[in-house]
BALOBA-1460 file (C-alpha; in Angstrom, 3 decimals):
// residues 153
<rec num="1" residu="x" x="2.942" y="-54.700" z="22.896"/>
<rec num="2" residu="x" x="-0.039" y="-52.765" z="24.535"/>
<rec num="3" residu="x" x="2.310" y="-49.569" z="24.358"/>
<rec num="4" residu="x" x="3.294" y="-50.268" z="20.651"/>
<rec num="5" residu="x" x="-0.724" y="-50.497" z="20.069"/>
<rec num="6" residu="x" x="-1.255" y="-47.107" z="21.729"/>
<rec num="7" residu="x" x="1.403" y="-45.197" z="19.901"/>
<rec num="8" residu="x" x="0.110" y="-46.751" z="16.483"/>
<rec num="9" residu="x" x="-3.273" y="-45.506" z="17.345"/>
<rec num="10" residu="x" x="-2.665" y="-42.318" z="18.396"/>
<rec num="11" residu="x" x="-0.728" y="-41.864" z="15.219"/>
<rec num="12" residu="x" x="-3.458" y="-43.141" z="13.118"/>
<rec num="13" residu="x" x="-5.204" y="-40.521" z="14.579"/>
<rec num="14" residu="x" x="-3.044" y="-37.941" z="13.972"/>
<rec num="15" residu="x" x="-2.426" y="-38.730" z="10.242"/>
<rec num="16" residu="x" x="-6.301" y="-38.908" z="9.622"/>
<rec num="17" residu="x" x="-6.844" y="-35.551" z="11.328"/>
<rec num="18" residu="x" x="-4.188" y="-34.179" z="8.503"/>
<rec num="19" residu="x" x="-5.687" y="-35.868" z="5.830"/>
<rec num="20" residu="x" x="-8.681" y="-34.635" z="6.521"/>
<rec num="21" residu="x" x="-8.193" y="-31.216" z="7.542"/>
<rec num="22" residu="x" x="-6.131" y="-30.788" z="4.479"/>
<rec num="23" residu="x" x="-9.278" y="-32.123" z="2.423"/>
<rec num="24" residu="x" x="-11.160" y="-29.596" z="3.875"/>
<rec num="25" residu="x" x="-9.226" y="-27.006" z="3.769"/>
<rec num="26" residu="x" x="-8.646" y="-27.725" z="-0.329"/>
<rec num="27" residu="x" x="-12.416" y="-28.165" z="-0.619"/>
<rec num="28" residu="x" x="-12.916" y="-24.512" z="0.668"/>
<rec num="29" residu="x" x="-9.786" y="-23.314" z="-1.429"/>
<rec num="30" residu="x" x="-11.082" y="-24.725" z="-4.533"/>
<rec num="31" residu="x" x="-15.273" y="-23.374" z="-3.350"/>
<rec num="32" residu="x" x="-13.508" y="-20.205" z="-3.057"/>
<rec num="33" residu="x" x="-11.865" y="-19.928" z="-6.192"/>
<rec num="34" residu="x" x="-14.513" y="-21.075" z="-8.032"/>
<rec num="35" residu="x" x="-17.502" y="-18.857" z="-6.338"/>
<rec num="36" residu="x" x="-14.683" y="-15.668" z="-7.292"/>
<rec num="37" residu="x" x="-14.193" y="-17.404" z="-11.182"/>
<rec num="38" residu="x" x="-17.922" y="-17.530" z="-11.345"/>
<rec num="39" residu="x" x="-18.787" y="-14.041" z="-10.319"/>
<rec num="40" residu="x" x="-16.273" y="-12.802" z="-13.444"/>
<rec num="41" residu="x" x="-14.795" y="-9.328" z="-13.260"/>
<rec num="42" residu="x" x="-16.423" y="-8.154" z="-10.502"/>
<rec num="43" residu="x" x="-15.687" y="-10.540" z="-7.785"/>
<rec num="44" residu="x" x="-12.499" y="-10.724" z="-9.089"/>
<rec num="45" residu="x" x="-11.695" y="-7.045" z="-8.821"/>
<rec num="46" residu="x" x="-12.856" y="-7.339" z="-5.000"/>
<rec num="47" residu="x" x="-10.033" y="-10.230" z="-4.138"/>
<rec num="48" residu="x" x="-7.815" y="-7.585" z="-5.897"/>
<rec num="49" residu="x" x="-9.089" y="-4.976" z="-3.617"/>
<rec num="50" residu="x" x="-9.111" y="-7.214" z="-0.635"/>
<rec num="51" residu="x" x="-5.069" y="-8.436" z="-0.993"/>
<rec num="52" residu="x" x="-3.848" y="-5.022" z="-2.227"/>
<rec num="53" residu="x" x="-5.154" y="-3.673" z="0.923"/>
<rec num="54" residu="x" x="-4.033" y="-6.206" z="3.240"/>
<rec num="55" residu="x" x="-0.438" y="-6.586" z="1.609"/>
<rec num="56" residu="x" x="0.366" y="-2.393" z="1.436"/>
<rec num="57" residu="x" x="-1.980" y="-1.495" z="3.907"/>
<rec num="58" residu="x" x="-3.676" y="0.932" z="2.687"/>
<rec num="59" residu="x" x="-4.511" y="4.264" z="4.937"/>
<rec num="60" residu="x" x="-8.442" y="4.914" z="4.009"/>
<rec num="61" residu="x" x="-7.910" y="7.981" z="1.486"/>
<rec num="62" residu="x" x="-5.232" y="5.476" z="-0.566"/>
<rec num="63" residu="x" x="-8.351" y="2.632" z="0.101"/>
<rec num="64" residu="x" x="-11.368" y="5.444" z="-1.101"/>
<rec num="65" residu="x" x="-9.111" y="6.292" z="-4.148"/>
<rec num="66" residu="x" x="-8.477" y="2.472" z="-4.954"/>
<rec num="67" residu="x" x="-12.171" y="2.007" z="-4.752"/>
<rec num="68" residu="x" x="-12.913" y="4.750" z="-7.185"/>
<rec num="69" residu="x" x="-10.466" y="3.044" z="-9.591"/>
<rec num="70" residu="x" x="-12.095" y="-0.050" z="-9.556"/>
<rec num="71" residu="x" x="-15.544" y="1.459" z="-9.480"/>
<rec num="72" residu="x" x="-14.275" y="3.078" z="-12.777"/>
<rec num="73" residu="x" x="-12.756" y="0.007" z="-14.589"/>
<rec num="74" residu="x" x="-16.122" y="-1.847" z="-13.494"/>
<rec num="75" residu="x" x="-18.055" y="0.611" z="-15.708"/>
<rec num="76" residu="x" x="-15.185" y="0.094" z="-18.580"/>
<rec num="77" residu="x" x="-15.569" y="-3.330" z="-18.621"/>
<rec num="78" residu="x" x="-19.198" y="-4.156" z="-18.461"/>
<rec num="79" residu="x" x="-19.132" y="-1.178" z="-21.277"/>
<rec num="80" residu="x" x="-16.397" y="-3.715" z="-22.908"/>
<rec num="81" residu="x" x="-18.802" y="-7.010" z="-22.280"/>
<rec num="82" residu="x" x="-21.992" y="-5.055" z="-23.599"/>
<rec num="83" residu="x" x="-19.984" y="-4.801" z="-27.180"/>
<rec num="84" residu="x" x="-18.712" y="-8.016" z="-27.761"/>
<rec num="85" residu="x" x="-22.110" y="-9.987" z="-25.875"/>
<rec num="86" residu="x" x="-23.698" y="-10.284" z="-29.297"/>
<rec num="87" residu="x" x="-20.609" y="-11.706" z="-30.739"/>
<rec num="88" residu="x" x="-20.318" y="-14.032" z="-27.805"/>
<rec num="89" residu="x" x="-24.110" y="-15.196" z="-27.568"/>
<rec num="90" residu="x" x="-23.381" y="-16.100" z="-31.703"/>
<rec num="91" residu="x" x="-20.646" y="-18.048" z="-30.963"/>
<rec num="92" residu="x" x="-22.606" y="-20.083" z="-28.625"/>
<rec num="93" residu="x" x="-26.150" y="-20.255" z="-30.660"/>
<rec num="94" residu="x" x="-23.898" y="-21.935" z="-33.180"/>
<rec num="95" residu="x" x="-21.645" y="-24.038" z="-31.115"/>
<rec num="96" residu="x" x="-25.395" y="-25.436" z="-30.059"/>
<rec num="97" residu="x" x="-26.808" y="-26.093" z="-32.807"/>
<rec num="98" residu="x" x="-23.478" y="-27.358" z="-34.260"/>
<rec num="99" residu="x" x="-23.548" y="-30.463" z="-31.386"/>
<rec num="100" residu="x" x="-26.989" y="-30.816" z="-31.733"/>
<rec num="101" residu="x" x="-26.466" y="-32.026" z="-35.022"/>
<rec num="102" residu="x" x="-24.078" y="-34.725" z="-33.754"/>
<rec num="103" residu="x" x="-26.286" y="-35.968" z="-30.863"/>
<rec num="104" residu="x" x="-29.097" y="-38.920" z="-31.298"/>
<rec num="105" residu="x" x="-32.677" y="-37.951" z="-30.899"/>
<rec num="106" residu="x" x="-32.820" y="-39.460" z="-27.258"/>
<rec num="107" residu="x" x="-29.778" y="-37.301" z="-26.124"/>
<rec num="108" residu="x" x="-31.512" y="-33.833" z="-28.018"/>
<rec num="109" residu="x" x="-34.252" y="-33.368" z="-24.849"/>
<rec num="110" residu="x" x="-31.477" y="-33.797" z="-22.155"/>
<rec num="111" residu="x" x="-29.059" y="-31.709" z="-24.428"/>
<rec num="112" residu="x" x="-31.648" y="-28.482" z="-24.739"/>
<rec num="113" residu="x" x="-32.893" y="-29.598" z="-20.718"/>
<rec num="114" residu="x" x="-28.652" y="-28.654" z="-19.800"/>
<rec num="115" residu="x" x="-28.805" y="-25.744" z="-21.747"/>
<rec num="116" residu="x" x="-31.860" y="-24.551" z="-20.020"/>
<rec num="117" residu="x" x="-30.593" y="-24.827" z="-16.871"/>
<rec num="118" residu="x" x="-26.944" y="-23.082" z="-17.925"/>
<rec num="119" residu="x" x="-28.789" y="-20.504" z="-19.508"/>
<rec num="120" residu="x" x="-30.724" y="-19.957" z="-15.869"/>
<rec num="121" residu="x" x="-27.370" y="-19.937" z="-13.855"/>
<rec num="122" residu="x" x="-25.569" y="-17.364" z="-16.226"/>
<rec num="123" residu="x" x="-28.863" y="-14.980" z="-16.065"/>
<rec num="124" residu="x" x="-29.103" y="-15.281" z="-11.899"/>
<rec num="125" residu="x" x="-25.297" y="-14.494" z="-11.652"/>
<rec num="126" residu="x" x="-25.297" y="-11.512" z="-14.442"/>
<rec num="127" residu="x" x="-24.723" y="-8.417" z="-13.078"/>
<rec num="128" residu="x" x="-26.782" y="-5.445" z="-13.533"/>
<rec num="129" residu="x" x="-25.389" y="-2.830" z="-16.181"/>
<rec num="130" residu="x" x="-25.674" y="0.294" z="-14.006"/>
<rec num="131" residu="x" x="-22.824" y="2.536" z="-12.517"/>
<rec num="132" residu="x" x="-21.935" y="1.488" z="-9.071"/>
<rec num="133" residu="x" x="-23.410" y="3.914" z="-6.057"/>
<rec num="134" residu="x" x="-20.637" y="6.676" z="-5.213"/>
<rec num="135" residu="x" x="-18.814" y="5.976" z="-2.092"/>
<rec num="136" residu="x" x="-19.252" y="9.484" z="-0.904"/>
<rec num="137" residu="x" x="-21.607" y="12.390" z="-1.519"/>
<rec num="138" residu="x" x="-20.193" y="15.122" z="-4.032"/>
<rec num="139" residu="x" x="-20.961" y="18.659" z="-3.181"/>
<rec num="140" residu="x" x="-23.380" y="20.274" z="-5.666"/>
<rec num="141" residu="x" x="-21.455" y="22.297" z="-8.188"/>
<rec num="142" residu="x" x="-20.729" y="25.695" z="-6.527"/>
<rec num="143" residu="x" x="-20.077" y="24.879" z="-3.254"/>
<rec num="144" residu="x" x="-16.594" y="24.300" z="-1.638"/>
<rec num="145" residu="x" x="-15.783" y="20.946" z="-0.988"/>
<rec num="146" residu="x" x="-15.299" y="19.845" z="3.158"/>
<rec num="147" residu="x" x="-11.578" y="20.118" z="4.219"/>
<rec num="148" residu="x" x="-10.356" y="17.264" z="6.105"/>
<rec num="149" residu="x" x="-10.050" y="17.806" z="9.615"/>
<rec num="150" residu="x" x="-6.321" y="17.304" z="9.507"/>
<rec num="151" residu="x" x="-5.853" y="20.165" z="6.668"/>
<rec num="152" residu="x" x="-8.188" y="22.628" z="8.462"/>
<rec num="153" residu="x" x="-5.149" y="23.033" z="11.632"/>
């Protein structure tokens, strides 16, 4: 009986120790994702980065010309987001004004307090409209670009 006891226990153990560590480890899968969602294009494009690199592994020109590509369809796209953001912010000015006309008085202050606070988040996580800092220094026009040490032989 005593040895029954001590299996069971130590296999209670064991079975909370999974459940738990696969809580945890769901909990950071899910923080994760939603820290990459949040950051939009950008932190998106870096995961992108991050796996292409580890999956082909990349040799550093292939990873200096991948970053140039990305550094190029960042400027594209927050090009792309500055166009439609008036559209966008319209879309939302009405879709708030349209369910403050459903809500009671009481819920109008808590309503406009959440939309504060949204507003707040979106403007700390927006990203600065500004071309991203080249990777490399380019020679001044004129002058001969540096040959890689393996093409000088």
């Amino acid at each position: 009986m005593r040895t029954l006891k001590r299996i069971f226990g130590v296999l209670l153990i064991f079975f909370f120790g999974c459940f738990i560590g696969a809580a945890v480890t769901g909990a950071g899968a899910m923080q994760k994702l939603r820290e990459t969602l949040l950051g939009g294009p950008e932190a998106v494009m870096d995961v992108v980065v991050k796996r292409l690199d580890h999956e082909l592994k990349l040799d550093d020109e292939q990873k200096r010309k991948l970053q140039s590509i990305v550094d190029d369809a960042r400027i594209k796209l927050r090009q792309s987001r500055l166009k439609i953001q008036p559209e966008v912010e319209g879309t939302l000015q009405e879709a708030e004004q349209r369910t403050r006309a459903i809500l009671y008085p009481s819920q109008v202050k808590k309503f406009d307090d959440l939309i504060t606070r949204s507003r707040a988040k979106w403007k700390a996580a927006e990203i600065p409209i500004a071309a991203p800092a080249p990777a490399a220094a380019t020679p001044a026009p004129g002058t001969p670009a540096p040959v890689p040490a393996e093409d000088a032989k």
